[in-house]
N, C-alpha and C positions, 0 to 999 in steps of 0.2 A: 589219281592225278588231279591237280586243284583245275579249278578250268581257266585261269589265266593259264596255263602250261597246257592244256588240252587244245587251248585257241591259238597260239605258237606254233606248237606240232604240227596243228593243220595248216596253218597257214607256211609251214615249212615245205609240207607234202603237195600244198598246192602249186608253190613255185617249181617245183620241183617238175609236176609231172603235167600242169596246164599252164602255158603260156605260148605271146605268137600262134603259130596253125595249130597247134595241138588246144587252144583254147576253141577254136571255132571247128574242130574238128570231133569235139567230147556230142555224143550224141542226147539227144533232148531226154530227160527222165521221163518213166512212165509210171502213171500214177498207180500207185497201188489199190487194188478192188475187192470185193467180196466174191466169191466163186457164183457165178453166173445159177448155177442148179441150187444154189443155195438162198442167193437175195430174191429169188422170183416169186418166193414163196412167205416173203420176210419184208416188216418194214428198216432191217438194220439201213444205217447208212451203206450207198452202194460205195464210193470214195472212199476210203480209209485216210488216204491223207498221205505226206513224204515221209518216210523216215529224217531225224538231221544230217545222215550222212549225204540222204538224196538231197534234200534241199539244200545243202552249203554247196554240192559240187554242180547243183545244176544253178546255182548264183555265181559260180566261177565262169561262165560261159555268158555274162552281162558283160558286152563291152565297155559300156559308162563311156557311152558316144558322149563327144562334145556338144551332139543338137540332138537330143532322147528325141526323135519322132514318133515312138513309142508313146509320150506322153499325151502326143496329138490326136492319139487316138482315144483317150479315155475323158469320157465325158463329165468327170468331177475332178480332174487334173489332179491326180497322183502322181508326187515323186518316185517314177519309177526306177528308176537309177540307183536313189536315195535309199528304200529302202529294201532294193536286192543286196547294195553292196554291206549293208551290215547285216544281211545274213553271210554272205561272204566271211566277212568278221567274226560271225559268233554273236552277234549282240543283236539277237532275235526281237528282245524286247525294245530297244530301240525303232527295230526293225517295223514294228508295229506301231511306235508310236506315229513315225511319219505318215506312215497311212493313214492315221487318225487326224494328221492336221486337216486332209480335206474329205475324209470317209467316215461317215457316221456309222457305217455297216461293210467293215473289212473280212469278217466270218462269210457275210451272207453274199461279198461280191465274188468273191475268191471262191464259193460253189457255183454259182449260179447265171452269172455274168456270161455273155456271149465273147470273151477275151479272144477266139478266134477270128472273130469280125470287126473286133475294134482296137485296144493297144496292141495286142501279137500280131496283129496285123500291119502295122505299121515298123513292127520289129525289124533291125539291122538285118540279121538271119535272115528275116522274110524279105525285105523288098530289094538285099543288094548282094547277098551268098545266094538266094536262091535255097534256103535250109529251111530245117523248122524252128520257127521262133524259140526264143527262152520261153519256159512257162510261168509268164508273170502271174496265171490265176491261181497256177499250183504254190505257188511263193507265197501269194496274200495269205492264202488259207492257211499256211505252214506259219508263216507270222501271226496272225490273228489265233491261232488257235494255238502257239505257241505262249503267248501274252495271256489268256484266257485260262490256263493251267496250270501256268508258273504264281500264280496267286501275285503277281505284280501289276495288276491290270487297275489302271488308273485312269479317271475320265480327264479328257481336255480341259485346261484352263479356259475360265470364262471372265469376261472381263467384268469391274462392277455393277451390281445393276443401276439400270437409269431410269428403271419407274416407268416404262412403254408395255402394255399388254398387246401383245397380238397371238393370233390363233390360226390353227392349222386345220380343215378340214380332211379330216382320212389319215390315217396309219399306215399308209401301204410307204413301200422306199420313196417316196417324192413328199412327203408330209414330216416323216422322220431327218430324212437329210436336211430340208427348212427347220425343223425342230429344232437338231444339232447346230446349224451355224447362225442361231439368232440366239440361240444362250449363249455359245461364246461370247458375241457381241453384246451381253449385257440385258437382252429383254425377257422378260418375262412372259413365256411359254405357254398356249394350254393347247392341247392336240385332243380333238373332240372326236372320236370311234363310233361307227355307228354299233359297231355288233359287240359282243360280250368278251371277247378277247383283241390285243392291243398286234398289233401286226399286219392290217391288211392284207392282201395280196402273198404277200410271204409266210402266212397263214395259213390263210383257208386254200389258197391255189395252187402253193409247191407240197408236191408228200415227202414227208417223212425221211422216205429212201433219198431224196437228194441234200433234202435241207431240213436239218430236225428241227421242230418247234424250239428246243434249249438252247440252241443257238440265236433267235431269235431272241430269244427271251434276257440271253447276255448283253447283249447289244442297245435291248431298249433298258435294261437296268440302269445302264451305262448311262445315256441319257435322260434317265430319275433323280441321276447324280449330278447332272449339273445343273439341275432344277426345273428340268419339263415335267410338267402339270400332265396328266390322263384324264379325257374323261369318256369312258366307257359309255355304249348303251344310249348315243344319245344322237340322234341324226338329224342335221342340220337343216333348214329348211323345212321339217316336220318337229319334232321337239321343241326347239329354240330355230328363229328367226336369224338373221343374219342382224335386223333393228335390235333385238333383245342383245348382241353382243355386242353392237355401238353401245346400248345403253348399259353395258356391267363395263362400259371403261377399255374395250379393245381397239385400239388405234387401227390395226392392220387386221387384214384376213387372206392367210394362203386357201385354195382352193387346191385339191388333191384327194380328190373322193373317188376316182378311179372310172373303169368302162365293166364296171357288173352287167351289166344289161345284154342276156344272151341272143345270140342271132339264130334260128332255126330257116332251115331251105323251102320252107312252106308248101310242101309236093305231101301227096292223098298218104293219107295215114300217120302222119308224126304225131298225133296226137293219142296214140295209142298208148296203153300203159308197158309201160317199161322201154320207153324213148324218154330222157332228158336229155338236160345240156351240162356240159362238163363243166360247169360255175356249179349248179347243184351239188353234180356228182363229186366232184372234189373235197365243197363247203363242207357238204355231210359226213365224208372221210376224214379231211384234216383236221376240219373243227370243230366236229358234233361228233366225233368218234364212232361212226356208223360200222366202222370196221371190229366193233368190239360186241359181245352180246349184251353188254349194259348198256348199250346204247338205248336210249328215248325215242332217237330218228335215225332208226336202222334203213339202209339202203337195200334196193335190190339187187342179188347177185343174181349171175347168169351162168351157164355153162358154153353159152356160145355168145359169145361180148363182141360188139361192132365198135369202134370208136371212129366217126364222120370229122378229119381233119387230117396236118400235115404238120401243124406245129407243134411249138415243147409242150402245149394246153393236153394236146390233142395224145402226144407221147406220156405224159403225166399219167394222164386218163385209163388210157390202154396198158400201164404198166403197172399202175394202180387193181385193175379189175382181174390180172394174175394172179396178185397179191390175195386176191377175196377169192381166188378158186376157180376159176374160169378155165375151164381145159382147152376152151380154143380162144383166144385174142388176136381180133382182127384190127387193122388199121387201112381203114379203105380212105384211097387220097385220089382226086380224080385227075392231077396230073403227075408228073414221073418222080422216085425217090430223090433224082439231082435237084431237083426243083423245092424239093421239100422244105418247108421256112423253120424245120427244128433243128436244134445245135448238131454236129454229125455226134457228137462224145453221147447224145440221150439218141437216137438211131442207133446206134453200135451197140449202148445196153438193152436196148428192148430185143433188138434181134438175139442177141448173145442168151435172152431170157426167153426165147421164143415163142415172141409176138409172129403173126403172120402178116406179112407186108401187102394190101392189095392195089398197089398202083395202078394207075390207067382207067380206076373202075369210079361210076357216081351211081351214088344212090337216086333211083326214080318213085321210087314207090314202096311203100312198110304195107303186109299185110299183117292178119292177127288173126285171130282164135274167136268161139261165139263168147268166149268171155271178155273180148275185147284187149287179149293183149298181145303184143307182136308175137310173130313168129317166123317171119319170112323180112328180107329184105330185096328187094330187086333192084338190081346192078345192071346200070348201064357202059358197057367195056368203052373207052376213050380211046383218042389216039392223038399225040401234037401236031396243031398246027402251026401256024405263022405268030412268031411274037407279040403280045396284046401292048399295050402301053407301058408295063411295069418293065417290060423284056423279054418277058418270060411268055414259053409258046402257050397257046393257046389251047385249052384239051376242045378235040373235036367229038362229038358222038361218032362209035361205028356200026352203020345201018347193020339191023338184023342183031349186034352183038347184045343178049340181052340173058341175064341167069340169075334165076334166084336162090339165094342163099340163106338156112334156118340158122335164124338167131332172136334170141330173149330176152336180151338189153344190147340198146343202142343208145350209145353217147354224143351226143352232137356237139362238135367244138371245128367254127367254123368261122369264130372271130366274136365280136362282143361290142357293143355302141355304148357311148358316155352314160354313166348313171344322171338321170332326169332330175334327179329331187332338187340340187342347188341352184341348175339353170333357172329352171323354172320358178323357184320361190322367192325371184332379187329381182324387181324391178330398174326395169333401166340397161341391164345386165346383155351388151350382146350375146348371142350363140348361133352359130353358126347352123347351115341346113342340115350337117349331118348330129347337131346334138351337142358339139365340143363347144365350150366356152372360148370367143375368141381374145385372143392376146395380142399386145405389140411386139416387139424383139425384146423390148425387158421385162415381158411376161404382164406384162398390167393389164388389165381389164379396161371395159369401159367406165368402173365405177373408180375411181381412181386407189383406192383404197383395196380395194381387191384384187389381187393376184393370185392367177393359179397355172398348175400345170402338171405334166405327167399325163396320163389316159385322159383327161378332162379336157384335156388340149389335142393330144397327138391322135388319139381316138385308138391305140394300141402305142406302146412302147416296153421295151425291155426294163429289167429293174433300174439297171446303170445310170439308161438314158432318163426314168422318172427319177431317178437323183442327181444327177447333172440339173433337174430343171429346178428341184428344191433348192440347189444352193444359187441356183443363179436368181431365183425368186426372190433369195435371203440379202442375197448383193443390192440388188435392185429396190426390194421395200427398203431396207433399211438406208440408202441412198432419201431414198423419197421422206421418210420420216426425221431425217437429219433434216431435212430444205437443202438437198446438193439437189 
């Protein structure tokens, strides 16, 4: 059947058997996965992805409200309407192109993106049925990765160049989204990497299992194509100067080097071998391949693995250290799972791979061996108290509650401060006490010329939300370089 006649048919069947209550009545699809005893042992993708029969009937269930709030929730304002309903259609690759007018990375939002806390939340289904949203993230992915395979994949129109250099510090999502929408506008691009491959953050700190490197690596082709410059290997503030890049002729500088800078609990013992922090542990997995015997900088594996957090870092970590052989994977959080700041969709897979969940507990103290390496962790049992400032209750210690528990690697991931090197190397440059470069609302600096944002600013942010700030960075400079 030709697919003009295949897009008919459906669109026949669809009137047919979803319209009025029976639209809002079709239940939300569920995404298809890898068998739980199988990925835990595996870096396959855990996601597989929609089939198109899932994806067109669960685009049937978009109302294409006349005021998307849906949209209000997404911080690089995607037509969300726009392009569920040409998967509706059939015209998947249209489907993608929309997301492209304001996404630089529609693969990488559509895995990884907190879509439950931000446009689905905002979703018709969610705040006036009281239902489960449409699954806008499941859609992107199914579009982008729809576009990505049909050999149709075409970067964005860029307008002519006008002869302005400016430059992006960092690869992570808030450097690439700046990248993306200052070549459309005509400038000429150079996105300066500190480390040996181009992807920050969606690199070295997502594994594998959620978000393959190749997918990234689509996405920054993409933007090769519309003529952003790479340069690898070269870190800002140490290599070249921020003067050395006024003086090759760069009008403008985003800032977007991200929050590398691990935080450890500084209590007796973490200095022991086989405690790091989950920047390392990941770095060395996702980007150094430590997970391979030809690796150079092989990581340590453990048989009884701690990982000290509650977020996706923290989840990453500990689902990660399954994956390298670990027969016991603990996740100690010291206040309760409701509480937990990771997505519930990366909670469900760890347990589903059976991580062991240890809520209510804080680490007081690491002992170790005469060779100096851990072996014991000591756990102090919690209990909630009264809500701190953020909302969230407070964990209390419980007198006496106190047990040690043998384990050979501990990961610490318990948050992460601004990377140092750019503040510090720019005279003039506010920075605020905890580290973060400070901005106005249009993201400028105090150096008028320099703009930044993402981790450098928020001092932690989601991917979404560090591309939200890239394009608003890209509105803003390029306002200022015109003289508006």
């Amino acid at each position: 059947m030709a697919l003009e006649d295949r897009n008919e048919a459906w669109r026949d069947e669809l009137r047919k058997s979803i319209s009025g209550k029976e639209r809002t009545s079709t239940p939300r699809v569920k995404m298809n996965e890898l068998d739980a005893k199988i990925r835990a042992r595996s870096y396959d993708e855990v996601n597989q992805g929609l089939t198109e029969e899932q994806a067109r009937k669960e685009a049937t269930r978009c109302m294409d409200c006349p005021n998307p709030t849906c949209m209000e929730g997404c911080p690089v304002g995607i037509n969300i309407p726009g392009f569920i309903k040409n998967i509706e259609r059939g015209e998947y690759v249209e489907a993608a192109k929309v997301l492209r007018q304001t996404s630089a990375l529609p693969a990488v939002c559509g895995r990884v993106c907190p879509q439950e806390k931000q446009c689905e939340s905002q979703c018709f289904y969610k705040l006036k049925l009281k239902k489960e949203p449409v699954a806008i993230g499941y859609l992107e992915r199914f579009a982008a990765d729809f576009e990505r395979n049909s050999g149709k994949m075409e970067a964005p129109q860029t307008a002519p160049k006008n002869g302005i250099k400016v430059a992006a510090v960092g690869s992570g999502p808030a450097g690439l989204s700046f990248a993306g929408d200052m070549a459309k506008l005509g400038y000429e691009v150079t996105v300066f990497e500190a480390l040996h491959e181009i992807g920050g953050v969606l690199k070295y700190g997502i594994p594998g299992f959620r978000l393959p490197n190749e997918i990234v690596d689509v996405e920054i082709d993409n933007l090769k194509k519309m003529g952003v410059k790479f340069e690898k290997n070269t870190i800002v503030g140490k290599t070249i100067g921020t003067k050395d890049l006024e003086a090759a002729g760069f009008k403008g500088l985003f800032v977007a080097s991200g929050a590398g800078l691990p935080r450890f609990m500084n209590i007796k013992g973490e200095n022991l071998i086989g405690i790091m922090s989950s920047n390392e542990y990941l770095t060395r997995v996702n980007l150094m391949r430590a997970n391979t015997k030809e690796s150079d900088t092989p990581v340590l594996r453990g048989k009884n693995v701690a990982v000290i957090g509650g977020g996706n870092t923290a989840m990453d970590s500990v689902r990660t250290a399954l994956r390298l052989g670990a027969e016991r994977a603990m996740l100690v959080y010291r206040r309760s799972e409701e509480e937990m700041p990771a997505r519930l969709e990366e909670v469900h897979h760890a347990k589903e791979e059976g991580v062991e969940f240890m809520t209510l507990h804080n680490p007081i103290e690491y002992i170790g061996d005469e060779k100096g390496r851990v072996t014991t962790m000591r756990l102090q049992k919690m209990q909630l108290g009264e809500p701190d400032a953020s909302g969230r209750r407070s964990p209390i210690a419980i007198e006496g509650g106190i047990i040690d528990v043998p384990v050979d690697v501990v990961i610490v991931s318990i948050g992460v401060s601004p990377n140092p090197i750019v503040p510090n190397s720019v005279a003039g440059l506010e920075v605020s006490a905890k580290g973060t470069i400070v901005v106005n609302d249009k993201l400028q600096s105090s150096i008028p010329t320099l703009f930044a944002g993402g981790d450098i600013v928020r001092g932690g942010a989601t991917v979404i939300l560090a591309m939200g700030d890239g394009r608003k960075a890209a509105a803003e400079m390029h306002k200022y370089l015109s003289g508006n």
